[in-house]
N, C-alpha and C positions, 0 to 999 in steps of 0.2 A: 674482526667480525667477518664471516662468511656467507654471501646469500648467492644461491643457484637455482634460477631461473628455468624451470621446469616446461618449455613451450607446447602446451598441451592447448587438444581441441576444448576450449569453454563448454562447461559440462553446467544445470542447474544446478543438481542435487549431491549426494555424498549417500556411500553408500549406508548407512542407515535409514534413508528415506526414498532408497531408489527402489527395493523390493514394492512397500506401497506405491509408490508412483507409480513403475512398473503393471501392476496390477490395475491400478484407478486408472491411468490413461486406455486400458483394453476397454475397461468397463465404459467409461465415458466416449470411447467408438460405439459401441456398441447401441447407447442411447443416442447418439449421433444419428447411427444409421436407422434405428427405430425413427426418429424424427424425421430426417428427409422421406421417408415412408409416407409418412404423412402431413408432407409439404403442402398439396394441395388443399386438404381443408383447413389447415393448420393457420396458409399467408392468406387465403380471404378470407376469414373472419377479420372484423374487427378487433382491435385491440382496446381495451380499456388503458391500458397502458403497456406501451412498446418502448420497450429497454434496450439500449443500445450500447452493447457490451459487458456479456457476462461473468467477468473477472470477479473480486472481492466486491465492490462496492455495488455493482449491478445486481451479481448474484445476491447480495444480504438484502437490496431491495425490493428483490421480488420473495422470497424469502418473508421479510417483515411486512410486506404489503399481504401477503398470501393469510398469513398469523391473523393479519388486523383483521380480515375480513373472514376470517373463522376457523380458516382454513382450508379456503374455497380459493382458488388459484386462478380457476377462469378469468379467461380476457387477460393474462397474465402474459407477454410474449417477451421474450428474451432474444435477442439475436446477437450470436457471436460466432464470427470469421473463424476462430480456433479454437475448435471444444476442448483439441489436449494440451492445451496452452503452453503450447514448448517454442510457440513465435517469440523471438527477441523484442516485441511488440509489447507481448503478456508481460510486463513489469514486473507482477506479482511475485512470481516464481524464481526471478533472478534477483530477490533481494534478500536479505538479512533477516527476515522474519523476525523484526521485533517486535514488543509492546512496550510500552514505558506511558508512566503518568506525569512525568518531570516535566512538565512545562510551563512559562510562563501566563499564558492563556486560560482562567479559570476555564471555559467552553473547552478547550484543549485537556483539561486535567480529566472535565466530566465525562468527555468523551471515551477515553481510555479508560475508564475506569469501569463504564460499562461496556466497553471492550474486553476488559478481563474479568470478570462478569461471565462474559457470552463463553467466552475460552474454557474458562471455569467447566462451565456445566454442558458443553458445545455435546458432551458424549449423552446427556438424555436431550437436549434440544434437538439435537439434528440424527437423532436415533430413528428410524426407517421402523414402517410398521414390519419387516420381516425379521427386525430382533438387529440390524448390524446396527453397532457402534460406530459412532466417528472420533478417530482418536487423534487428536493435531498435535500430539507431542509435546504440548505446550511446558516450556520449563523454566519456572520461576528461577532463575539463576542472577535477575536483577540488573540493573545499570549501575553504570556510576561516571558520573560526570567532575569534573577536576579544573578548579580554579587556582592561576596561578599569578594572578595578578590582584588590585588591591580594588579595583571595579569589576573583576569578575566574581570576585570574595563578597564583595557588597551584591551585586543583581541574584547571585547563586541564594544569599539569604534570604532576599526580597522572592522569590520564586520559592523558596521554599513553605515561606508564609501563606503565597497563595495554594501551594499545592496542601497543605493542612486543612487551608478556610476550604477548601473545595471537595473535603472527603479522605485527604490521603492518609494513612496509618500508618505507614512501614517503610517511609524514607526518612532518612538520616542526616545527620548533617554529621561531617569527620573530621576534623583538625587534622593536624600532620602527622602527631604521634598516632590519633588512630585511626588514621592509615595507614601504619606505617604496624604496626599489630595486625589488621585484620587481614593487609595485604603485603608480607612480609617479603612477596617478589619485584613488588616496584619501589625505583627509584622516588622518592617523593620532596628528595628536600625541597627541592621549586615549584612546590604544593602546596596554598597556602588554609587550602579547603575540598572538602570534598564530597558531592550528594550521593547519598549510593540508597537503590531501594532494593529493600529487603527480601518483599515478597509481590507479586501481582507484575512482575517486569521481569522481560525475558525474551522469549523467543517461542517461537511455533511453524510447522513447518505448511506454506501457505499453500500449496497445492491442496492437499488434505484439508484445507479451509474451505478451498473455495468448491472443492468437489465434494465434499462433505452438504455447505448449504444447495447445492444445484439437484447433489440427490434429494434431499427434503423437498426443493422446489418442485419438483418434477412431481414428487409422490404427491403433494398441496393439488396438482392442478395446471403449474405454469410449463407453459412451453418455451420448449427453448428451440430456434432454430439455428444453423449452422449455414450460416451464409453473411453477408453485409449489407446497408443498405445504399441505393446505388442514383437513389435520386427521392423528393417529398414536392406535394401540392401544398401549396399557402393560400386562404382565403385572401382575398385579394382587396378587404375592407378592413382585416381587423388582425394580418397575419399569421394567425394563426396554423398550423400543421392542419392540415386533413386528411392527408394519407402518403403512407411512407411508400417507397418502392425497395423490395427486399431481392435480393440475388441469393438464390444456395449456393448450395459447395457445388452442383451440376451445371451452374449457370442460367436456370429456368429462375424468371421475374414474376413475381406478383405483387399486387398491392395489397397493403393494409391499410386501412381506416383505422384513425386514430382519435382517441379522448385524451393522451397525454401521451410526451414523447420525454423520456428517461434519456441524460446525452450520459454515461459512465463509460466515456472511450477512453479512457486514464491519457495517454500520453495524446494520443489520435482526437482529442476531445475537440480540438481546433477545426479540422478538417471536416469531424461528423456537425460541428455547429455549420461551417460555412454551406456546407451540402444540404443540410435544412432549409437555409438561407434561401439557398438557389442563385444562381447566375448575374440573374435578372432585377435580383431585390437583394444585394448584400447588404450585412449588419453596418448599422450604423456604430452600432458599439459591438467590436469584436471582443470573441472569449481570449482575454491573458492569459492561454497557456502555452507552452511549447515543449517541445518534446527532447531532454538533451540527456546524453548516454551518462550514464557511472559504471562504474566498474569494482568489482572484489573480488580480493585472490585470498586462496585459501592455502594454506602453511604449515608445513611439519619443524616444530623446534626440536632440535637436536642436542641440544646440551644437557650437561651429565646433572647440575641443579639449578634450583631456582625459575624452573615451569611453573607456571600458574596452574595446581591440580583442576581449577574451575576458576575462569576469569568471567566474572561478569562483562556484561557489553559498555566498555570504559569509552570514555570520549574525554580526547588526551587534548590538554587548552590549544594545540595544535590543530584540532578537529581531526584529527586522525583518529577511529576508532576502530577498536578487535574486541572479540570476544573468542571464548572456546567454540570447538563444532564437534562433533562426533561423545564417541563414548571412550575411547582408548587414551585411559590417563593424563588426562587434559594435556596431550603431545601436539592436539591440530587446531588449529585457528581458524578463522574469518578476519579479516581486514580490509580499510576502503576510507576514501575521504574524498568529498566534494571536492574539484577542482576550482580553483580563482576565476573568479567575475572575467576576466582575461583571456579565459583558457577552458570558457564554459562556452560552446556555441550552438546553437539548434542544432538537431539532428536528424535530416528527415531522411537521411539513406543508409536502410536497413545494415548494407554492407560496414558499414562503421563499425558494426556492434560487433562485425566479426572478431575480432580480436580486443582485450583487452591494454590498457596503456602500460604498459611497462614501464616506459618512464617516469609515468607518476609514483609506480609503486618505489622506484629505484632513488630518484629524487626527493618526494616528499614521506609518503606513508613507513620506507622502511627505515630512516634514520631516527623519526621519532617512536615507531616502535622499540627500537635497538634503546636509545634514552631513555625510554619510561620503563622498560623490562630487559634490564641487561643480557636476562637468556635468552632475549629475540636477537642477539648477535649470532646466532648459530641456527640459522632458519634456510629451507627451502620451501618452495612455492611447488604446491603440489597440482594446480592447478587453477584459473581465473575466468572470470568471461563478463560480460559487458550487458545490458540491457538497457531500456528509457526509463525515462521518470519524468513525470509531470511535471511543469516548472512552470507558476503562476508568476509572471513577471513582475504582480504588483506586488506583492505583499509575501509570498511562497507560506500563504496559507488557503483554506477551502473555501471555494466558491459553493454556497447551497443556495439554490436560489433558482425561479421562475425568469427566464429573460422577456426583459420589457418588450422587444419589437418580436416577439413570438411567444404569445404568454401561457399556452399549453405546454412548453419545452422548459420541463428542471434540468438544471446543470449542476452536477456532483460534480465539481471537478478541479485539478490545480493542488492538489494535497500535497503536493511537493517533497514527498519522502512519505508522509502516512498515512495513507490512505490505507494500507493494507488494515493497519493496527485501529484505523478509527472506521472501518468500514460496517463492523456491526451498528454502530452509534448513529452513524451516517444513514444507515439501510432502515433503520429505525422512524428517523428524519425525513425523508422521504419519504417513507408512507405515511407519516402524519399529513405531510402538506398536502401530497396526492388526495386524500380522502376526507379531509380537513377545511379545506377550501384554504388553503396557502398558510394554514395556520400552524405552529406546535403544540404539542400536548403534555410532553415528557419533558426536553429540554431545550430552554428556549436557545437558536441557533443562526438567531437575523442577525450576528454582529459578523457574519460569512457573506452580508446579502451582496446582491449585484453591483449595487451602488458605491463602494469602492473602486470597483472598476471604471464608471462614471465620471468621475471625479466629485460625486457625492455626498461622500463619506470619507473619512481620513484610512488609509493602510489598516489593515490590522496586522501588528510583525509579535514576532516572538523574542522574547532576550534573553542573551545568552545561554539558548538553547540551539541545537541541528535541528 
């Protein structure tokens, strides 16, 4: 087998999705600079609710909050450090854009599933009163996850039952011979099962997600400003946030008053809690999350047969996953796998992200690609790059939830890989509680609440799922 190491600058996209990118990051300067415009009556109002970080999960909040209230956006503030999210910061952007409902977690299955859903019909939901479409690409091309042991054959069943009881329609369960039919490029003897969903699982390309809901937002009502927040006052009886301190892109400070303080800093969620906090009065009970890089490199196979014309997004018992990317004869890949408990460490300096690890790919990700699809022996790597990801230390599931020593502050956050995919569900969820008085209305979401992190509540984990 042959693999040559392509050392290219880490790029997000591929060019099928860089024309749009292209185009939406002007556009999104552009309302950039309309907002700093009008910075000044913009950071003293009051906010009804101040959103901190308008990525997926921020932007679908204010988005769904805008919805609930009719369509009136007012008191809606958004604030984010990089409106064209091309920071190694922005998660979103540098990941794998998937959806999938295969999870252990019924809350987990529902939530995806009105995730694709959202994706489904994103192009009239988030259609602009001037007639533009939003088109996220979204392509049902499906997962499939692969057990190869006699307890992961067992929990894969167990997991599928629950994804049925919870709505699902279109996953499968595959024995060896059909797998070995429907995917006639891989290796499968030491397969002893296999989940694959049919349709509503895939991929979508997340920038156009999240610029998609921001343009809606904006048209609703909400503002979004470009800047950070750089300090907060705390009632000094009952903790609470009373007003935030906002920095623009120019450096000019103002404050807002606040009714609710939104923390959706994905990776940064730690540091926006502590800065709430303040100096003076830190958390008794800190946010479990931290910031630690992944990395995927994307790949041209070269061999004359046995390419996958269309590889759904496989997650090989090794946790090594690929899936196709582009449009050109299913030739290019995606690939990437979580590093070891060992070999996983926080990551708080951006320079990290600069480069991607090659020696994970060389070590781990390419031998069992090469095993599971013998024509991944003839691969180059056409290019890679690195980003963060949220990593909830307790349980590397979501925190939804109002923190107890600051009970105006919802924390989304800790989604440890999907947030992108559960971010409409999420965005949903938060405007019920927002408006709700801490309650849900759609789907109930308290087995996320804080109190795990407390020592409250037991973990919530997922099995034998990424």
């Amino acid at each position: 087998m042959t693999s040559l190491l392509a050392i290219m600058q880490p790029v997000y996209s591929f060019a099928k999705r860089q024309t749009m990118a292209t185009a939406g990051r002007a556009g999104s300067a552009l309302l950039s600079d309309a907002l700093t415009q009008r910075w000044a009556s913009a950071a003293s109002n009051n906010a009804s609710a101040l959103i901190i970080g308008g990525g997926p999960v921020g932007s679908s909040t204010a988005y769904h909050l805008a919805r609930q209230r009719g369509g009136d956006g007012g008191g809606i503030v958004v604030v984010e450090k990089d409106p064209s999210y091309q920071s190694k910061q922005c998660s979103a952007v540098y990941s794998a854009g998937g959806i999938r409902q295969q999870f252990s977690l019924s809350e987990n299955v529902k939530m995806s599933l009105y995730g694709r859903d959202f994706l489904r019909s994103a192009g009239e939901l988030l259609r602009t009163e001037d007639g533009e479409e939003c088109d996220l690409q979204f392509k049902e091309h499906g997962y499939l996850f692969l057990a190869g042991t006699e307890s992961g054959k067992a929990q894969m069943i167990k997991n599928h039952k629950t994804q049925v009881e919870s709505g699902c329609e279109d996953i499968r369960i595959l024995d060896r011979s059909a797998l070995a039919e429907k995917f006639p490029w891989m290796y499968v003897n030491d397969i002893l099962l296999g989940s694959y969903g049919e349709k509503g699982e895939g991929w979508f390309d997340p920038w156009a997600f999240i610029f998609g809901l921001k343009q809606k937002s904006i048209e609703m009502g909400v503002r979004y400003i470009h800047g950070m927040p750089v300090a907060s006052e705390r009632d000094t009886t009952n903790g609470r946030i009373i007003s935030v301190d906002i920095q623009n892109n120019v450096g000019d400070s103002n404050t807002v008053g606040v009714e609710c303080v939104v923390n959706a800093a994905g990776a940064q969620a730690e540091s926006v809690m502590n800065l709430l906090a303040g100096l003076h009065r830190p958390l008794e009970s800190p946010l479990p999350v931290k910031p630690r890089k992944r990395c995927i490199f994307f790949f041209h196979c070269a061999a004359k047969e046995g390419i996958p014309p269309v590889a759904p997004l496989t997650v090989d018992p090794s946790f090594v996953y690929f899936r196709s990317e582009g449009s050109g004869e299913g030739a290019t890949f995606l690939c990437g796998v979580s590093p070891g408990h060992e070999h996983d460490p926080d990551c708080y300096d951006e320079h990290l992200l600069d480069d991607a690890d090659y020696g994970l790919f060389e070590d781990v990700i390419w031998p069992a690609l090469y095993h599971r699809v013998p024509a991944f022996g003839d691969i180059k790597v056409k290019s890679s790059w690195a980003g963060l990801y949220e990593y909830n230390t307790i349980d590397q599931n979501a925190i939804i939830d109002f923190h107890p020593e600051m009970s105006n502050v919802l924390m989304l956050n800790g989604f440890s890989g999907h947030g992108l995919q559960q971010a409409p569900a999420v965005g949903r969820a938060a405007a019920e509680l927002i408006d709700n008085h801490g309650k849900y209305q759609t789907l109930d979401l308290s087995i996320f609440s804080f109190d795990r992190c407390m020592g409250r509540a037991k973990p919530v984990l997922e099995e034998g799922i990424v």
